[in-house]
mmCIF file as gemmi writes it, N, C-alpha and C atoms, coordinates in Angstrom:
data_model
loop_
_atom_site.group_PDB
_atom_site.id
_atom_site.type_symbol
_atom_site.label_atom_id
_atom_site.label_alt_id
_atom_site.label_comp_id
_atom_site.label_asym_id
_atom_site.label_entity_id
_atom_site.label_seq_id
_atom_site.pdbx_PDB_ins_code
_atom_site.Cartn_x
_atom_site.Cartn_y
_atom_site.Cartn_z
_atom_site.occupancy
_atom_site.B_iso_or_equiv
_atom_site.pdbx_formal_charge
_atom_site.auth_seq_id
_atom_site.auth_asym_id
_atom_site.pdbx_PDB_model_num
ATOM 1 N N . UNK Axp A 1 ? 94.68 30.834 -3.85 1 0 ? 1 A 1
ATOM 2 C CA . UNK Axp A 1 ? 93.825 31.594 -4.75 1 0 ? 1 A 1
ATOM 3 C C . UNK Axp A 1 ? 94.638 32.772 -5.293 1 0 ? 1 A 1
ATOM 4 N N . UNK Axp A 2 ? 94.943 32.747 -6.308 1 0 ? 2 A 1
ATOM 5 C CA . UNK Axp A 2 ? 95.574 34.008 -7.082 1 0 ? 2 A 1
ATOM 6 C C . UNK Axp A 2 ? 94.892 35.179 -6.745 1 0 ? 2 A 1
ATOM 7 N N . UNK Axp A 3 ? 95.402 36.09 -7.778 1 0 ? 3 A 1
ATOM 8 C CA . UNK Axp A 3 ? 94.838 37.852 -7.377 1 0 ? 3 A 1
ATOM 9 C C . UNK Axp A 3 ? 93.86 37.73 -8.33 1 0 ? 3 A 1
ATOM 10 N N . UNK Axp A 4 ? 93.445 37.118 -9.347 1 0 ? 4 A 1
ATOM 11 C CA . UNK Axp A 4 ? 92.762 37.601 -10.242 1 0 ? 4 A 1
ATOM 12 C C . UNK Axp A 4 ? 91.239 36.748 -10.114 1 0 ? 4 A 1
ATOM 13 N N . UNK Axp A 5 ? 91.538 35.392 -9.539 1 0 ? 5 A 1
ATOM 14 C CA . UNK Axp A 5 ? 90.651 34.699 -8.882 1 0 ? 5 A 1
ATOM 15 C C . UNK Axp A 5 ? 89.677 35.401 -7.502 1 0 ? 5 A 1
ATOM 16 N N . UNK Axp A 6 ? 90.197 35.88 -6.671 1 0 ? 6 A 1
ATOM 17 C CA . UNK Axp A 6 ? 90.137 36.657 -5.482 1 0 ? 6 A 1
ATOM 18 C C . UNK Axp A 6 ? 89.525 37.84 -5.93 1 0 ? 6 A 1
ATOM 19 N N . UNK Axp A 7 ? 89.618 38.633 -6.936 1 0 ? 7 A 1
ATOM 20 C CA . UNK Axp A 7 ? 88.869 40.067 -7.97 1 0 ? 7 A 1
ATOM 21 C C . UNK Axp A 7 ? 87.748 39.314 -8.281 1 0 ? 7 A 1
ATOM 22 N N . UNK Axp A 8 ? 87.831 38.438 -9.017 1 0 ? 8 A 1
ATOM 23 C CA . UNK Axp A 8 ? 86.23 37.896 -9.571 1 0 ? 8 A 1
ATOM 24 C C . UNK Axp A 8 ? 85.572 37.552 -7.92 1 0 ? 8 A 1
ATOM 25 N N . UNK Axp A 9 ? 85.746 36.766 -7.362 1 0 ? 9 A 1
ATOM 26 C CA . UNK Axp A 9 ? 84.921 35.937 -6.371 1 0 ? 9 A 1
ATOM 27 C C . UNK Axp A 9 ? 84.438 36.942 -5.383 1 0 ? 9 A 1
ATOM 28 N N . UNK Axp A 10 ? 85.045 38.352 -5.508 1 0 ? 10 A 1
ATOM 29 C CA . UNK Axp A 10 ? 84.678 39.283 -3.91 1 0 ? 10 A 1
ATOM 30 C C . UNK Axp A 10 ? 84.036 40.794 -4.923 1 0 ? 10 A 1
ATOM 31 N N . UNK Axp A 11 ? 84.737 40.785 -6.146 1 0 ? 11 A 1
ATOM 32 C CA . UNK Axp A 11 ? 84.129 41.997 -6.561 1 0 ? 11 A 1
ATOM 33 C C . UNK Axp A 11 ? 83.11 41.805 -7.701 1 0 ? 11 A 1
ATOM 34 N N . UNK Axp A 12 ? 83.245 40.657 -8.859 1 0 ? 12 A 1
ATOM 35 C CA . UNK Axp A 12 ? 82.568 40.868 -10.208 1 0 ? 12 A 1
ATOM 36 C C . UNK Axp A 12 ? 81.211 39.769 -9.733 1 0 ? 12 A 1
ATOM 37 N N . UNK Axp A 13 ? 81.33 38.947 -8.826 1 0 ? 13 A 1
ATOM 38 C CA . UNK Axp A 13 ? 80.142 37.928 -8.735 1 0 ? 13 A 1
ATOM 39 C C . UNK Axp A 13 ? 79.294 38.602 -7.995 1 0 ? 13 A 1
ATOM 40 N N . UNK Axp A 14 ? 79.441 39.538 -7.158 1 0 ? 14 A 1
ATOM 41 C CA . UNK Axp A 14 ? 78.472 40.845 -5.912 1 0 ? 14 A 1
ATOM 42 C C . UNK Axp A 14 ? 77.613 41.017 -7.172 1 0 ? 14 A 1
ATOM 43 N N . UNK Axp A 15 ? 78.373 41.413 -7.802 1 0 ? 15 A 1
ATOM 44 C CA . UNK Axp A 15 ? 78.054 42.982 -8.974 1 0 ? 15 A 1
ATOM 45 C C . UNK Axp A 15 ? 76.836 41.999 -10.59 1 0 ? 15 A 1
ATOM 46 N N . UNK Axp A 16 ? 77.33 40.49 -10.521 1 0 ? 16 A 1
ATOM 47 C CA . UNK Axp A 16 ? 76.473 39.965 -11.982 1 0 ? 16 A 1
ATOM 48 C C . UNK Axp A 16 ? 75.224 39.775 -11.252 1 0 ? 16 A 1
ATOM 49 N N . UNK Axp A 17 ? 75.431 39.511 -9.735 1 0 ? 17 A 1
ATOM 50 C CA . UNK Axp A 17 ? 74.273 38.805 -9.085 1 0 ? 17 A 1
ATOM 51 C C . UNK Axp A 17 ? 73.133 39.976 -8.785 1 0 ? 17 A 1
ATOM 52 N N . UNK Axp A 18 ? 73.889 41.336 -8.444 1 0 ? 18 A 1
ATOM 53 C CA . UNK Axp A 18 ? 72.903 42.671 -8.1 1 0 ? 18 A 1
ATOM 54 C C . UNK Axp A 18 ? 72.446 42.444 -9.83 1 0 ? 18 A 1
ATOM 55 N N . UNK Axp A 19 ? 72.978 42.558 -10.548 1 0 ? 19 A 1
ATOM 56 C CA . UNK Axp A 19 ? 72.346 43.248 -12.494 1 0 ? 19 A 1
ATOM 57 C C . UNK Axp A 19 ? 72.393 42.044 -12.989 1 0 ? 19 A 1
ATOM 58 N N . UNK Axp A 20 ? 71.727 40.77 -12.945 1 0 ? 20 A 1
ATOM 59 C CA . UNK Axp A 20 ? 72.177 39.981 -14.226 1 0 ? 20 A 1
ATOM 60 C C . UNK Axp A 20 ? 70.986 40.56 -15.443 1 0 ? 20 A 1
ATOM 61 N N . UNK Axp A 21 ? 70.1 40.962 -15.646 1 0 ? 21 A 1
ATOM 62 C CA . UNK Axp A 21 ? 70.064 41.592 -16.914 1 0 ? 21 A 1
ATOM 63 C C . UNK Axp A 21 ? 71.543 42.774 -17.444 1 0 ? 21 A 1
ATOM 64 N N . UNK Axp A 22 ? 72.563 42.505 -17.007 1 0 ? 22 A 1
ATOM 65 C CA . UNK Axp A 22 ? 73.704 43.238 -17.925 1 0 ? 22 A 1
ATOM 66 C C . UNK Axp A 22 ? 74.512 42.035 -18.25 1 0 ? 22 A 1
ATOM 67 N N . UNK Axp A 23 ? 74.431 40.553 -17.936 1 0 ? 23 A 1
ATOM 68 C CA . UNK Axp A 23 ? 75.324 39.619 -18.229 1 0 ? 23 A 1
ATOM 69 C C . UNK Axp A 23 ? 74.558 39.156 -19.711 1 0 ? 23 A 1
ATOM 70 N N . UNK Axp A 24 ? 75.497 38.862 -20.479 1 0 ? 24 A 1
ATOM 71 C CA . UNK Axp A 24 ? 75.449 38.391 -21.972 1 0 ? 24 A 1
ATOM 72 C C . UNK Axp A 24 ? 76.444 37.173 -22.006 1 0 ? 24 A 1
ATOM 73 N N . UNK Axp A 25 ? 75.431 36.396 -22.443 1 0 ? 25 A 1
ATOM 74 C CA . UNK Axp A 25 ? 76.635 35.108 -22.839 1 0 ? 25 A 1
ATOM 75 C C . UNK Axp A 25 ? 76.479 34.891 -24.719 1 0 ? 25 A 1
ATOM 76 N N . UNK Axp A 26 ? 77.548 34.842 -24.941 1 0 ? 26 A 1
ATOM 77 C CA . UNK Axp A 26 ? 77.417 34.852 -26.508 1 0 ? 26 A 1
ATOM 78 C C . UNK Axp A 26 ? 77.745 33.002 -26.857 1 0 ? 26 A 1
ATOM 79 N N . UNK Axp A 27 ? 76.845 33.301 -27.782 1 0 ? 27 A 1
ATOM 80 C CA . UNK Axp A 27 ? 76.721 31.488 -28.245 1 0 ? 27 A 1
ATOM 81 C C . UNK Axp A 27 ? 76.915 31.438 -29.877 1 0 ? 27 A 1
ATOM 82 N N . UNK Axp A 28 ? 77.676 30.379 -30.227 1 0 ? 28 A 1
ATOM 83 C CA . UNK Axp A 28 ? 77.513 30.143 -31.804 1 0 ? 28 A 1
ATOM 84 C C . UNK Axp A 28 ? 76.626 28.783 -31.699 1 0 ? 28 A 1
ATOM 85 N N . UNK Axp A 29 ? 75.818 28.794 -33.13 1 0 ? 29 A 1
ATOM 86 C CA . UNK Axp A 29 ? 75.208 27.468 -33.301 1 0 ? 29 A 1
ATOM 87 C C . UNK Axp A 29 ? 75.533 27.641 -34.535 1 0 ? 29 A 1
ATOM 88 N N . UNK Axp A 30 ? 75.593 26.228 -35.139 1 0 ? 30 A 1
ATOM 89 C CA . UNK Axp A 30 ? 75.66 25.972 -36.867 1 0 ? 30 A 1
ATOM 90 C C . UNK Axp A 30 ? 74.905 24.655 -37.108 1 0 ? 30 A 1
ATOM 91 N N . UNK Axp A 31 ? 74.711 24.987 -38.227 1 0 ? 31 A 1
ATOM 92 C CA . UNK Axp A 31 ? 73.344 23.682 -38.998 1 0 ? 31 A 1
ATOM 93 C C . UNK Axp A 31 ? 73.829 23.499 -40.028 1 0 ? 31 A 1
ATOM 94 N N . UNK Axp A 32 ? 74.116 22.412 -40.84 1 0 ? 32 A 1
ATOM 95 C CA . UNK Axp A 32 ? 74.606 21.714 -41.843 1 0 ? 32 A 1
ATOM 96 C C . UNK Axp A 32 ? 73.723 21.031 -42.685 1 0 ? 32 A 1
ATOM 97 N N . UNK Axp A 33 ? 73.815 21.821 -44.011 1 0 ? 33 A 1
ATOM 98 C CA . UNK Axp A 33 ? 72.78 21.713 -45.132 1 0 ? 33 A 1
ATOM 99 C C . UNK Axp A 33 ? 72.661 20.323 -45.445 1 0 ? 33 A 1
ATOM 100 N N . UNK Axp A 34 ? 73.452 19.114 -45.188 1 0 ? 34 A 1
ATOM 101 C CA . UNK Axp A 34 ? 73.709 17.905 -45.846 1 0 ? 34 A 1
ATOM 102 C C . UNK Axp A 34 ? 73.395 16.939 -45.065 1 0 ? 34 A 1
ATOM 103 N N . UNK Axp A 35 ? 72.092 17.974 -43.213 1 0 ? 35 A 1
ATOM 104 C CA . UNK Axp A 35 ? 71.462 16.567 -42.654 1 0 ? 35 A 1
ATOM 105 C C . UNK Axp A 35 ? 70.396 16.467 -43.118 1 0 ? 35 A 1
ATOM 106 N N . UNK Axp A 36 ? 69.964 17.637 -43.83 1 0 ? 36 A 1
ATOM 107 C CA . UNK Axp A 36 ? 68.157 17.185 -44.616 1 0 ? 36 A 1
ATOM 108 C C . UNK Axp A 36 ? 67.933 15.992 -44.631 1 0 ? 36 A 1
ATOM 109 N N . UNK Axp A 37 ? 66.581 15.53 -44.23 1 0 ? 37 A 1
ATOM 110 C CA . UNK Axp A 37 ? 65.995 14.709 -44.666 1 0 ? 37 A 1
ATOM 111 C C . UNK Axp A 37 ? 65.957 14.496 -45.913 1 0 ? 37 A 1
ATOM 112 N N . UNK Axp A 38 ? 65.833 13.294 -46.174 1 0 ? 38 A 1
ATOM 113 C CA . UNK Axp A 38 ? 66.137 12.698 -48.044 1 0 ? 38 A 1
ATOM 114 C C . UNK Axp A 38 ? 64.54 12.213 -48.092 1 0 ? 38 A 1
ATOM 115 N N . UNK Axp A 39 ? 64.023 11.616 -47.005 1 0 ? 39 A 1
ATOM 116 C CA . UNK Axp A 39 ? 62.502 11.097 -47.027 1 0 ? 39 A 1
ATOM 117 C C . UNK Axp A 39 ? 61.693 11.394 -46.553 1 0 ? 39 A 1
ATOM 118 N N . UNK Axp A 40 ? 60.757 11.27 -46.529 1 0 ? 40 A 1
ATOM 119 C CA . UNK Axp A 40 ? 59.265 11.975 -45.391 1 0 ? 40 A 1
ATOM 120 C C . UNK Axp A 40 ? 57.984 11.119 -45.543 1 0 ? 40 A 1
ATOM 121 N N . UNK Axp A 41 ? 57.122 11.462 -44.403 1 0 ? 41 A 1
ATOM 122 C CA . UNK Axp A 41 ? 55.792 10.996 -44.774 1 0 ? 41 A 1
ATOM 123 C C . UNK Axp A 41 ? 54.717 12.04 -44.948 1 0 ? 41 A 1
ATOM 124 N N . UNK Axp A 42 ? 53.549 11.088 -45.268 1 0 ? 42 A 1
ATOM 125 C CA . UNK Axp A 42 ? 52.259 12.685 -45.922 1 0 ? 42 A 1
ATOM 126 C C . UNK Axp A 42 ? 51.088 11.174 -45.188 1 0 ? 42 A 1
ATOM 127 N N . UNK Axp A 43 ? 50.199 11.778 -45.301 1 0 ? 43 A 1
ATOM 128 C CA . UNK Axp A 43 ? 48.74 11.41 -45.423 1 0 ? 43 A 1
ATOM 129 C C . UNK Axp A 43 ? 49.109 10.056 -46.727 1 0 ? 43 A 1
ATOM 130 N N . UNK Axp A 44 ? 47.966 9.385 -46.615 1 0 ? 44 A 1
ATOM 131 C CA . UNK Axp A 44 ? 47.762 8.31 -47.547 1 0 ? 44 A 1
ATOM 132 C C . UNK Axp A 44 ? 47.083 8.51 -48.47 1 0 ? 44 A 1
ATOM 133 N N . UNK Axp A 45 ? 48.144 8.594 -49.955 1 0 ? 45 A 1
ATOM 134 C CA . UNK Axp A 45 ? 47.393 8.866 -51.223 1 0 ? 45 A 1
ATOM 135 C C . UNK Axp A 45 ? 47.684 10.586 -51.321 1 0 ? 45 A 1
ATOM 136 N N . UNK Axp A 46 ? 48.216 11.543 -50.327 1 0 ? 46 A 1
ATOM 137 C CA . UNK Axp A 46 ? 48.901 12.56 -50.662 1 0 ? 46 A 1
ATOM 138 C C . UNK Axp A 46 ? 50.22 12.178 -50.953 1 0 ? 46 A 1
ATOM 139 N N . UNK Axp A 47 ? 50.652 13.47 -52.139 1 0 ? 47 A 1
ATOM 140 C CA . UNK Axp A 47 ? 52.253 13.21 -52.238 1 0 ? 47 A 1
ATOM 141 C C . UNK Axp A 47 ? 52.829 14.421 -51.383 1 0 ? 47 A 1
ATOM 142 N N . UNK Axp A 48 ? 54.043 13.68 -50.694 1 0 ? 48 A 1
ATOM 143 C CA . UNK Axp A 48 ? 54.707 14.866 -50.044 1 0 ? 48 A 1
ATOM 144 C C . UNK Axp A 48 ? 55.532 15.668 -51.087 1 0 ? 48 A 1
ATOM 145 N N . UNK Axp A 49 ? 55.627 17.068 -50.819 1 0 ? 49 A 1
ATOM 146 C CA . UNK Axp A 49 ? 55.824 18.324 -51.271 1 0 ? 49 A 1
ATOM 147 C C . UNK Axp A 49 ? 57.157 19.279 -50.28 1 0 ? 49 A 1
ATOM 148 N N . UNK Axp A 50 ? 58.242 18.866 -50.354 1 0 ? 50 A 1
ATOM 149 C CA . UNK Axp A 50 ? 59.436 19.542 -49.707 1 0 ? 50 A 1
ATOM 150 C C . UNK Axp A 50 ? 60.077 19.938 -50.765 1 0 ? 50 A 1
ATOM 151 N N . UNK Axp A 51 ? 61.162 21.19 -49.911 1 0 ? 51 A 1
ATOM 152 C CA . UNK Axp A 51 ? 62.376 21.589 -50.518 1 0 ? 51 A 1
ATOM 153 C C . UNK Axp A 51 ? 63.462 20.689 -49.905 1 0 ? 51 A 1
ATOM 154 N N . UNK Axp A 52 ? 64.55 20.778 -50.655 1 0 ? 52 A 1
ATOM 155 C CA . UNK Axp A 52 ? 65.649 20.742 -50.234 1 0 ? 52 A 1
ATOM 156 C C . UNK Axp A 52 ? 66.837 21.035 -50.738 1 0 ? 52 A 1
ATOM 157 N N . UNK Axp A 53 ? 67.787 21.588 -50.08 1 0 ? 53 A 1
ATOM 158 C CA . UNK Axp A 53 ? 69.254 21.695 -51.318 1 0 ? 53 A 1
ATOM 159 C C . UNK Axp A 53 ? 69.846 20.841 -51.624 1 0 ? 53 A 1
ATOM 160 N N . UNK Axp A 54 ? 70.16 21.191 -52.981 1 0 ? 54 A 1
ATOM 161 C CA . UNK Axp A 54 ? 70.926 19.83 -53.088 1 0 ? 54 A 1
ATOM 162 C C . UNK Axp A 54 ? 72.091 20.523 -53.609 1 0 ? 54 A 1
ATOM 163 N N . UNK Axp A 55 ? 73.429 20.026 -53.832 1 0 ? 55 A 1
ATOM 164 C CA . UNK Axp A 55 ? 74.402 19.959 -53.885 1 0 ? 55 A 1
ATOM 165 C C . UNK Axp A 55 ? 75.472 21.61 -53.801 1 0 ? 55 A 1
ATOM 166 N N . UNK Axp A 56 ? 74.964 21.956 -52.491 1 0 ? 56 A 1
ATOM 167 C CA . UNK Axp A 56 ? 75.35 22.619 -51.617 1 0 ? 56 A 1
ATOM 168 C C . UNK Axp A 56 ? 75.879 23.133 -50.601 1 0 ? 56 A 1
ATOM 169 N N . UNK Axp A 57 ? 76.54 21.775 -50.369 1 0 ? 57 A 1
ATOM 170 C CA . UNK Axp A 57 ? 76.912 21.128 -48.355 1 0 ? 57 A 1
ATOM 171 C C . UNK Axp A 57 ? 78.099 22.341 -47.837 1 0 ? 57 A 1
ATOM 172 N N . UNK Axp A 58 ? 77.125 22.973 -47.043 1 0 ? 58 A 1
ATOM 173 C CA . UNK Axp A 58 ? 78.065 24.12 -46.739 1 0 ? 58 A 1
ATOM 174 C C . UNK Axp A 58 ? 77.421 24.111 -44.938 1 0 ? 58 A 1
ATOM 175 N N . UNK Axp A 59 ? 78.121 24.648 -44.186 1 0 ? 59 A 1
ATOM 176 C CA . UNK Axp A 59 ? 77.424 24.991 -43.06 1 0 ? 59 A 1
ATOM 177 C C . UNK Axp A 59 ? 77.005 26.608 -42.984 1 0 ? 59 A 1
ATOM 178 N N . UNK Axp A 60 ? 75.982 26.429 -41.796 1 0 ? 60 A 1
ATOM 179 C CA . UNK Axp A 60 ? 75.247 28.095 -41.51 1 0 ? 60 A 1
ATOM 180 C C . UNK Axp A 60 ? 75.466 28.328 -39.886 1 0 ? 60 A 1
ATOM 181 N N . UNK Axp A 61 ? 76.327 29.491 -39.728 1 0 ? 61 A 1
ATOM 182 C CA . UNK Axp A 61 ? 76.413 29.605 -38.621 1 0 ? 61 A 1
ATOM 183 C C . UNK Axp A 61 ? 76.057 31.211 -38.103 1 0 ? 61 A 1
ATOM 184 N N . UNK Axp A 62 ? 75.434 30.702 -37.015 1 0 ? 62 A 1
ATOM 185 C CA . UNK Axp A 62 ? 74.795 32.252 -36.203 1 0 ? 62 A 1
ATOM 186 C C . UNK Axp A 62 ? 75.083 32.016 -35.022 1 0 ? 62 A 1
ATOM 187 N N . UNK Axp A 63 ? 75.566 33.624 -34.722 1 0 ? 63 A 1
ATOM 188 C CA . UNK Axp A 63 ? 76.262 34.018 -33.259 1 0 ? 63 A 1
ATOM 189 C C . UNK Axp A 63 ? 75.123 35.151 -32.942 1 0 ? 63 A 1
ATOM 190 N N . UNK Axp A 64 ? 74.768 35.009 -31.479 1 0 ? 64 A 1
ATOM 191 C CA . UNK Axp A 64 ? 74.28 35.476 -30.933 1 0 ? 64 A 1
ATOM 192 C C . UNK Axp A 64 ? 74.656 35.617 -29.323 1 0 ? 64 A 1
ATOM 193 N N . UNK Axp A 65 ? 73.428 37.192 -28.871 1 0 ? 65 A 1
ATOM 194 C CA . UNK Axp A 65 ? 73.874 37.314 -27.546 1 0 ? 65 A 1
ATOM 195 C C . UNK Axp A 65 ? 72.79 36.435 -26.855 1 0 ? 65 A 1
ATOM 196 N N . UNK Axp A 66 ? 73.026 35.769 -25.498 1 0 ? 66 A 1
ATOM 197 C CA . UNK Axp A 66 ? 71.94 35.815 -24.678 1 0 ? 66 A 1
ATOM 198 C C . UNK Axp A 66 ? 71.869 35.967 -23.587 1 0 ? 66 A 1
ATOM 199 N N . UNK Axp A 67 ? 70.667 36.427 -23.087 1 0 ? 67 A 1
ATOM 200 C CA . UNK Axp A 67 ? 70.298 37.853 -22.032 1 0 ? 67 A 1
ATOM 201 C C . UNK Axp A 67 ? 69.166 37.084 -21.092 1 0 ? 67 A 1
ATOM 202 N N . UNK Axp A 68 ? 69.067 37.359 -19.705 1 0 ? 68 A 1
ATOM 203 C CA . UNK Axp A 68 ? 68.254 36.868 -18.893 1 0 ? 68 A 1
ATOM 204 C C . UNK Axp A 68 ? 66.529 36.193 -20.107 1 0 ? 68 A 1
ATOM 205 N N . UNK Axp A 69 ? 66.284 37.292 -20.279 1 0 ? 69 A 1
ATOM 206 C CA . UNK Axp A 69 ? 64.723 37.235 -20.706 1 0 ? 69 A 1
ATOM 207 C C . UNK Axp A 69 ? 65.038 37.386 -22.756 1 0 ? 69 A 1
ATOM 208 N N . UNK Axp A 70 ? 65.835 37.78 -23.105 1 0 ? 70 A 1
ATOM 209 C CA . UNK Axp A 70 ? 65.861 38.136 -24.636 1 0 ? 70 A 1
ATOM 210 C C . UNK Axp A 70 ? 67.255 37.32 -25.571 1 0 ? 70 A 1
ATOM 211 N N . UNK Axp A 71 ? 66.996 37.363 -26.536 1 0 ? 71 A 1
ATOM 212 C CA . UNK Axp A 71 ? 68.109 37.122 -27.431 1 0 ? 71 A 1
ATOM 213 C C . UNK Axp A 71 ? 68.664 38.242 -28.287 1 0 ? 71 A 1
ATOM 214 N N . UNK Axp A 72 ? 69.6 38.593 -27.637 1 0 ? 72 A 1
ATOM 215 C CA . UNK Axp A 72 ? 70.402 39.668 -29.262 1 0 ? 72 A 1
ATOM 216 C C . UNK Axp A 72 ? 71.106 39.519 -30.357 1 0 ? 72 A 1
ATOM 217 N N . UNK Axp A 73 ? 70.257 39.925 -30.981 1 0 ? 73 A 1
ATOM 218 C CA . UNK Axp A 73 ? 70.852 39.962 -32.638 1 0 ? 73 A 1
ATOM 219 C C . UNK Axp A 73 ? 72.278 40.062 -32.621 1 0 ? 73 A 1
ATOM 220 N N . UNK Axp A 74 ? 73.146 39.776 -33.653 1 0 ? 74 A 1
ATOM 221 C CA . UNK Axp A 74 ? 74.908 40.243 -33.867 1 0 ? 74 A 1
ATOM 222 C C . UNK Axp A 74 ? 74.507 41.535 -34.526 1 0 ? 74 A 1
């Protein structure tokens, strides 16, 4: 076990486990404009009524924190 292995396992895991409301894990997610649905259904004899983009294919990506009980904004 190295020195730096041996620091986490005896000093930083005591310390997330006393406070884990202070641990933050940061996450990216991204969504890609170009899986829209192209079709849908409605009721019979309604017409369906969507948006969608069209010729736009870009991705959207959001980073965020997350926290025992909350999510933080960037």
């Amino acid at each position: 076990m190295t020195a730096a292995q041996a620091d986490w396992k005896h000093y930083r895991q005591p310390a997330m486990r006393a406070e884990p409301g202070r641990l933050v894990l940061i996450d990216e997610t991204s969504v890609k404009t170009n899986m829209c649905r192209l079709r849908g259904r409605s009721l019979c004899g309604k017409r369906l009524k969507a948006t969608v983009p069209f010729g736009k294919w870009s991705t959207q990506t959001f980073i965020a924190g997350l926290r025992c009980g909350e999510l933080t904004p960037p």
